[in-house]
MIDOSE-1310 file (N, C-alpha, C; in nm, 2 decimals, decimal comma, always signed):
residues 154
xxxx	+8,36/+7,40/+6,62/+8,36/+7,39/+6,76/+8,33/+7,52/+6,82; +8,26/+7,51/+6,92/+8,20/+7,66/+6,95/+8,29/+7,68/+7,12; +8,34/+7,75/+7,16/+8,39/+7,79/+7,31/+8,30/+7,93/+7,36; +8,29/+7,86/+7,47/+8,25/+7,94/+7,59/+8,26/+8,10/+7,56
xxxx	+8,18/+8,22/+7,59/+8,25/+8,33/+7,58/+8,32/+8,35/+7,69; +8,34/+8,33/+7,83/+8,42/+8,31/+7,95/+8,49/+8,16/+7,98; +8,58/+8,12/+7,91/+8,66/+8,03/+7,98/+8,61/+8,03/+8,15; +8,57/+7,86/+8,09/+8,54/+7,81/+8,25/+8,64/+7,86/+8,36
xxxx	+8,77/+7,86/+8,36/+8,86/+7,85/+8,48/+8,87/+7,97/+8,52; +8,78/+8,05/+8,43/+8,84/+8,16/+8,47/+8,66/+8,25/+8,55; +8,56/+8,18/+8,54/+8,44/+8,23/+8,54/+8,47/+8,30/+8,69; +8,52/+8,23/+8,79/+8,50/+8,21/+8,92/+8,58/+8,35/+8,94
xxxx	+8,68/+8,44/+8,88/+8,75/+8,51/+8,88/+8,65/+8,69/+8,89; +8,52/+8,64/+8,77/+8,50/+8,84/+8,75/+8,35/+8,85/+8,82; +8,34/+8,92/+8,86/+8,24/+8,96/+8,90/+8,10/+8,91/+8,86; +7,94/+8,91/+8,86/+7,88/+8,88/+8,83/+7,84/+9,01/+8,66
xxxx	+7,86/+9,09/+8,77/+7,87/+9,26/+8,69/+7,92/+9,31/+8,67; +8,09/+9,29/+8,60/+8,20/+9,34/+8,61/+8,23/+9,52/+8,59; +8,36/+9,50/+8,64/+8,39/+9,68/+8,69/+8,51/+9,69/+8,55; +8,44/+9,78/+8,45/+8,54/+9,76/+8,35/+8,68/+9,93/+8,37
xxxx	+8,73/+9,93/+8,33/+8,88/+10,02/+8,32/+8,86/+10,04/+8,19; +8,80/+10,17/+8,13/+8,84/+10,19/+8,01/+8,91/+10,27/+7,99; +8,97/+10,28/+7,88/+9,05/+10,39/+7,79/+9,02/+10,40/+7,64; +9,03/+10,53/+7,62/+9,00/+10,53/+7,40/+9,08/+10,62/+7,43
xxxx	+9,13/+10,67/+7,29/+9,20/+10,80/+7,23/+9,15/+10,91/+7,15; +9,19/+10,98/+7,08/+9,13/+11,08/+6,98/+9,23/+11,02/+6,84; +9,20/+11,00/+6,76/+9,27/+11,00/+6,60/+9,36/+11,07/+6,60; +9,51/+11,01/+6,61/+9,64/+11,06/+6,58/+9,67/+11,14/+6,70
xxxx	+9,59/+11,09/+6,82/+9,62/+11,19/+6,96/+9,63/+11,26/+6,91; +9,52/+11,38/+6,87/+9,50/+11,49/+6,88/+9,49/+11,56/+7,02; +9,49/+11,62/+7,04/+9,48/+11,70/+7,18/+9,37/+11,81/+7,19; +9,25/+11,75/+7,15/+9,19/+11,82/+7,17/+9,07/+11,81/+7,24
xxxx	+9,06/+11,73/+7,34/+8,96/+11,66/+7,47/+8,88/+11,81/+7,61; +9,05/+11,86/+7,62/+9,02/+11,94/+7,72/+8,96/+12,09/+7,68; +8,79/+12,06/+7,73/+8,73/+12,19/+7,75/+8,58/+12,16/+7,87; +8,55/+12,25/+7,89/+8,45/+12,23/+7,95/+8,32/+12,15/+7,93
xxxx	+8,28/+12,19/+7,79/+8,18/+12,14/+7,71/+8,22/+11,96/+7,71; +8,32/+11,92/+7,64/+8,36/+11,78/+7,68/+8,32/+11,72/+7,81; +8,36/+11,79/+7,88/+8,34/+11,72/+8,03/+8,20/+11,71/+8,07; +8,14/+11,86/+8,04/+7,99/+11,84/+8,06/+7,88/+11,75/+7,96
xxxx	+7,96/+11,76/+7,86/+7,88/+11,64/+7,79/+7,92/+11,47/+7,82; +8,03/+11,49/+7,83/+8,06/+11,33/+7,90/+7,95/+11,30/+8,03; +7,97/+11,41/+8,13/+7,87/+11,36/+8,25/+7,73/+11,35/+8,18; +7,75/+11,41/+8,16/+7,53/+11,40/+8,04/+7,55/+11,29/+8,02
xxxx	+7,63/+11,24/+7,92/+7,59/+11,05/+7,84/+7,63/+10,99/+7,98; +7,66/+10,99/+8,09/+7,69/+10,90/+8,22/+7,54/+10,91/+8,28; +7,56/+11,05/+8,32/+7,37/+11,05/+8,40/+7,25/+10,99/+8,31; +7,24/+10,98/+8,18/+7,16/+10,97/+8,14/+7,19/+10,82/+8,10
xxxx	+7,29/+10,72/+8,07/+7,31/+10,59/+8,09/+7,30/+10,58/+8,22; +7,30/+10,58/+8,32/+7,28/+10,54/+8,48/+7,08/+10,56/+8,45; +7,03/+10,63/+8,46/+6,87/+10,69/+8,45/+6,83/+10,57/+8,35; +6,85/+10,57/+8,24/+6,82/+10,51/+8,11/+6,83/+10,36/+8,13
xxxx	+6,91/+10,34/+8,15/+6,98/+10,18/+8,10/+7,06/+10,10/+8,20; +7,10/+10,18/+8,30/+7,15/+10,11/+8,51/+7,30/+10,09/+8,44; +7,36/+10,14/+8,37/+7,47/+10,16/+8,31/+7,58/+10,25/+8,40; +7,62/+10,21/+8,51/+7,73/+10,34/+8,62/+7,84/+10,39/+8,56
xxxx	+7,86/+10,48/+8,49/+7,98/+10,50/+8,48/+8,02/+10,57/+8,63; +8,15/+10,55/+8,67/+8,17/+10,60/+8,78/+8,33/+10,67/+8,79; +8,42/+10,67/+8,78/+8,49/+10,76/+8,86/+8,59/+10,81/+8,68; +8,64/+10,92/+8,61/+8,73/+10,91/+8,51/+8,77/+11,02/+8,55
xxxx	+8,86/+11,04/+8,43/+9,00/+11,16/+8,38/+9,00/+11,18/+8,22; +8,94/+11,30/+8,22/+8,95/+11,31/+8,07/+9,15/+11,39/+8,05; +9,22/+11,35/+7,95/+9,32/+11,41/+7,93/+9,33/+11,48/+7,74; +9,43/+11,50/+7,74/+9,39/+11,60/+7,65/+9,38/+11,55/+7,51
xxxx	+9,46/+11,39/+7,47/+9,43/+11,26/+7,36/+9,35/+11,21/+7,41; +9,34/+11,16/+7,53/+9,24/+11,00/+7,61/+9,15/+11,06/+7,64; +9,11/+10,97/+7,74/+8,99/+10,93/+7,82/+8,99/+10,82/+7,88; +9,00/+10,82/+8,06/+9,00/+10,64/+8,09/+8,87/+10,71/+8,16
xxxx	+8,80/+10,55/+8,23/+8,65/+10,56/+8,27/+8,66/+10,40/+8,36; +8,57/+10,45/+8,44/+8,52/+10,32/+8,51/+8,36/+10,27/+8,49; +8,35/+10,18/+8,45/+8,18/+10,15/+8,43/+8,14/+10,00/+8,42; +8,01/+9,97/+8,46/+7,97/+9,85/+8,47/+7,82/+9,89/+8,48
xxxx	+7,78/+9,75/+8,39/+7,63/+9,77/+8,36/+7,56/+9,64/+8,43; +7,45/+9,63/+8,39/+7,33/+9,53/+8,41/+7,41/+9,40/+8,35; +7,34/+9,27/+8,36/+7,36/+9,16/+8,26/+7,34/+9,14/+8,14; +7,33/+9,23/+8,06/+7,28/+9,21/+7,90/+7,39/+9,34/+7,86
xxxx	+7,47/+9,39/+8,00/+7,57/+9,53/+7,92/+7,69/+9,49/+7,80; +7,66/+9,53/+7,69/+7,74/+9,52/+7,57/+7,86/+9,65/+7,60; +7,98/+9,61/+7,65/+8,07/+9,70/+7,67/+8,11/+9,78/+7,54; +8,15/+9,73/+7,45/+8,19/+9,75/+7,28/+8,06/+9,82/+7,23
xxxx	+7,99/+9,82/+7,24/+7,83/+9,86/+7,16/+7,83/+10,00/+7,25; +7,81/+9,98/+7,40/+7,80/+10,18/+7,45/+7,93/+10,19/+7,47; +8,06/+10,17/+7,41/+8,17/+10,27/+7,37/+8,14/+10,34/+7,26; +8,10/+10,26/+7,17/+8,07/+10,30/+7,01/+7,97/+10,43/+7,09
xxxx	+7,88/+10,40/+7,14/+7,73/+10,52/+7,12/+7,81/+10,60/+7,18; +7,89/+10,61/+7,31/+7,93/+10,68/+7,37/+8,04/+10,77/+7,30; +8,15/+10,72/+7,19/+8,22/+10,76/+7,10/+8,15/+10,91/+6,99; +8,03/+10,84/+6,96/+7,92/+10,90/+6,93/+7,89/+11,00/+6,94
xxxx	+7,81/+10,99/+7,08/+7,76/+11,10/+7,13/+7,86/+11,24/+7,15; +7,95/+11,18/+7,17/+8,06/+11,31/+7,23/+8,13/+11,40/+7,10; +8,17/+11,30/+6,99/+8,21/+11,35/+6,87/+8,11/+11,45/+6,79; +7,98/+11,37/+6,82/+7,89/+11,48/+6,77/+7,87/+11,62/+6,88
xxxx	+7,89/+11,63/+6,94/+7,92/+11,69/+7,03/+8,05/+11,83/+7,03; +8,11/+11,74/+7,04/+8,26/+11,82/+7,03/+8,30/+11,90/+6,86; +8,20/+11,82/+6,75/+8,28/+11,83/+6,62/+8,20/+11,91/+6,56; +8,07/+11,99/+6,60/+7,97/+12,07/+6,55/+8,04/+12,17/+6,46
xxxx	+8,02/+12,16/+6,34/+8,05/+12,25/+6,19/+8,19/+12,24/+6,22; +8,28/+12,12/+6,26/+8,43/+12,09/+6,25/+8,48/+12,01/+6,11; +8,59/+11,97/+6,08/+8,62/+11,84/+5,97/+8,56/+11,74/+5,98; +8,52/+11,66/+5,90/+8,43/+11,51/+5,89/+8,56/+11,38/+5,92
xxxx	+8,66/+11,45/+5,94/+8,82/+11,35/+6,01/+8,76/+11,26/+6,11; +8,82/+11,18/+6,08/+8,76/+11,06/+6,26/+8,79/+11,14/+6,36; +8,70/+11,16/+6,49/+8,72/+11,18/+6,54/+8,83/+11,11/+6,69; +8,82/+10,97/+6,68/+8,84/+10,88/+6,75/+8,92/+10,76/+6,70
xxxx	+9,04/+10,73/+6,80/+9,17/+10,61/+6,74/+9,00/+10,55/+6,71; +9,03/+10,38/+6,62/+8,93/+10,27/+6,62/+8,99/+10,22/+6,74; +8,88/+10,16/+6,80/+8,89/+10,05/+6,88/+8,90/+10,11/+7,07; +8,92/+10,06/+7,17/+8,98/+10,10/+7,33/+9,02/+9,96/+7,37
xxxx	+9,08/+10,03/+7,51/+9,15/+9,94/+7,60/+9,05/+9,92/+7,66; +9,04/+9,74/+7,72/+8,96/+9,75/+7,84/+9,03/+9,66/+7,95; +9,01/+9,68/+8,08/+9,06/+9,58/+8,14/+8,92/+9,53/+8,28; +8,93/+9,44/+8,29/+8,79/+9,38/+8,39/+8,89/+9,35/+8,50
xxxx	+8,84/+9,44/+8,64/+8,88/+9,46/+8,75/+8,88/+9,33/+8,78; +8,94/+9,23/+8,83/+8,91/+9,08/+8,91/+8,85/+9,09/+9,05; +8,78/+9,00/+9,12/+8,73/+9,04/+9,23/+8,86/+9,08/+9,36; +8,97/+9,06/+9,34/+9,09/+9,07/+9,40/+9,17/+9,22/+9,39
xxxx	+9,09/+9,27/+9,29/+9,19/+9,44/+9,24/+9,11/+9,50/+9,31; +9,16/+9,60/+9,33/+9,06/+9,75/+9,43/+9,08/+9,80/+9,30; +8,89/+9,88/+9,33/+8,90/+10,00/+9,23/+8,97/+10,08/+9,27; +8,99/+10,12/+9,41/+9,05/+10,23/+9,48/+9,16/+10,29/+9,45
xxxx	+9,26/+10,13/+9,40/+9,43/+10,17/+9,36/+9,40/+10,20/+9,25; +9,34/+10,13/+9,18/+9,33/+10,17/+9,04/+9,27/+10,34/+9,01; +9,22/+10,38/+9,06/+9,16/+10,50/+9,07/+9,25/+10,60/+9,10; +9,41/+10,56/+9,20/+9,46/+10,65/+9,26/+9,57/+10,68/+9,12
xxxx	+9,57/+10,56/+9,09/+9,65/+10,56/+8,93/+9,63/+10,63/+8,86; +9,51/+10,62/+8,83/+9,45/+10,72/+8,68/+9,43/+10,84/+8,68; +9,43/+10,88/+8,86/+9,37/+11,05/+8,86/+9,52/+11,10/+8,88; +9,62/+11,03/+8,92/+9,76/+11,07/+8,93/+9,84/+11,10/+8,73
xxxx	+9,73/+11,07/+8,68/+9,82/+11,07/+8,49/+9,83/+11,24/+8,49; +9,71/+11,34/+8,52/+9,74/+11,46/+8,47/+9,92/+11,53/+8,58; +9,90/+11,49/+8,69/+10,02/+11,51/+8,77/+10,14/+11,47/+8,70; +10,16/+11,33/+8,68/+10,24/+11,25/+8,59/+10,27/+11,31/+8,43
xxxx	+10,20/+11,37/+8,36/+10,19/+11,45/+8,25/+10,26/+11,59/+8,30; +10,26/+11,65/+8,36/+10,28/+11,73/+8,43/+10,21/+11,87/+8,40; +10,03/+11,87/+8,40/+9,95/+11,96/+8,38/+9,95/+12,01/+8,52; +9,96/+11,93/+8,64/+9,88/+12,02/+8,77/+10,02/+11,98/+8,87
xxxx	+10,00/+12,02/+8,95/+10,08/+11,95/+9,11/+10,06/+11,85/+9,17; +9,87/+11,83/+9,20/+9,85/+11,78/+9,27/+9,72/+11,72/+9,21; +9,68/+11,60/+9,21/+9,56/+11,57/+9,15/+9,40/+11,65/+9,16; +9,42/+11,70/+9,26/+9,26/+11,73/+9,32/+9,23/+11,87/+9,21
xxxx	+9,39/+11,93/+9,15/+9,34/+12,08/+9,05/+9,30/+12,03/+8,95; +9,32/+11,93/+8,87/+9,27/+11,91/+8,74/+9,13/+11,92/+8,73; +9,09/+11,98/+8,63/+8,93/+12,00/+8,66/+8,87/+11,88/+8,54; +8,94/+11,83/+8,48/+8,82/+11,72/+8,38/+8,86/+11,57/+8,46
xxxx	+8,81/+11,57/+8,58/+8,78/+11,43/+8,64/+8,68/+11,47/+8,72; +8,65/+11,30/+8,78/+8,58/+11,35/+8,85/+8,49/+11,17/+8,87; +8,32/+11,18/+8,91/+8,26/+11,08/+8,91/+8,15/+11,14/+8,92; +8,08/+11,00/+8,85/+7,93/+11,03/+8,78/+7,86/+10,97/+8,88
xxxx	+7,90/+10,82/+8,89/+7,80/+10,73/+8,97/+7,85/+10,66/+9,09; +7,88/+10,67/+9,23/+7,92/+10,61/+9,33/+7,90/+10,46/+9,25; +8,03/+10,39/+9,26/+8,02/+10,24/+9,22/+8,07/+10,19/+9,35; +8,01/+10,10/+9,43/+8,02/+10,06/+9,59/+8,12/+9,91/+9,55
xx	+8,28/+9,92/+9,48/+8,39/+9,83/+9,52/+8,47/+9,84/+9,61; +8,51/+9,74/+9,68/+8,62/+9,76/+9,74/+8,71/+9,75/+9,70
């Protein structure tokens, strides 16, 4: 027997384009996310998925294990398939003449915004973790956030 990949009862619930919440980690939360180069390579694989492929990533926080992200693609967006590239890209990135160690837990969090959640709260959540960790005072000093691609939710 074959089921639906969206449960009927629930189709009426996500978006046509949904607004995904992600998060991944580093292997054994490592703490090694925060630098410049990270951040600037993260915006690269965003601008160039938006350009390339209508892929938004839009508003994140890099911390010093994680990474959460907001993003939503076209109708054919394979969420699981550009974490993997995106996993990718950044590791190769980040790990140039480093250990051949995973760079990255297996697997992320995802959660699909419902047409009823604001990205907004959710947004005030995630930029408030470096405050909540207790790296800065106030959200606005942290310097690895930020947004790639205006995503127009309410």
């Amino acid at each position: 027997m074959r089921f639906p990949r969206l449960p009927p009862r629930l189709a009426w619930v996500f978006a046509r384009n949904p607004l995904y919440f992600v998060t991944f980690c580093t292997n054994r939360r490592r703490k090694i996310l925060l630098s410049s180069a990270v951040d600037v390579s993260f915006r690269e694989f965003g601008i160039r998925a938006y350009d390339d492929h209508n892929i938004a990533v839009g508003r994140y926080v890099i911390m010093p294990d994680h990474l959460h992200l907001f993003v939503c693609g076209p109708g054919d967006f394979q969420l699981g398939r550009w974490v993997g590239t995106l996993k990718q890209f950044l590791a190769r990135r980040i790990l140039i003449g480093q250990s051949v160690e995973p760079f990255w837990q297996r697997g992320f969090f995802d959660h699909v915004l419902r047409n009823d959640e604001s990205y907004g709260k959710k947004w005030d959540y995630v930029r408030a973790n470096p405050v909540h960790a207790g790296y800065v005072g106030n959200a606005e000093e942290w310097p690895y956030s930020g947004e790639i691609v205006i995503i127009d939710r309410a």
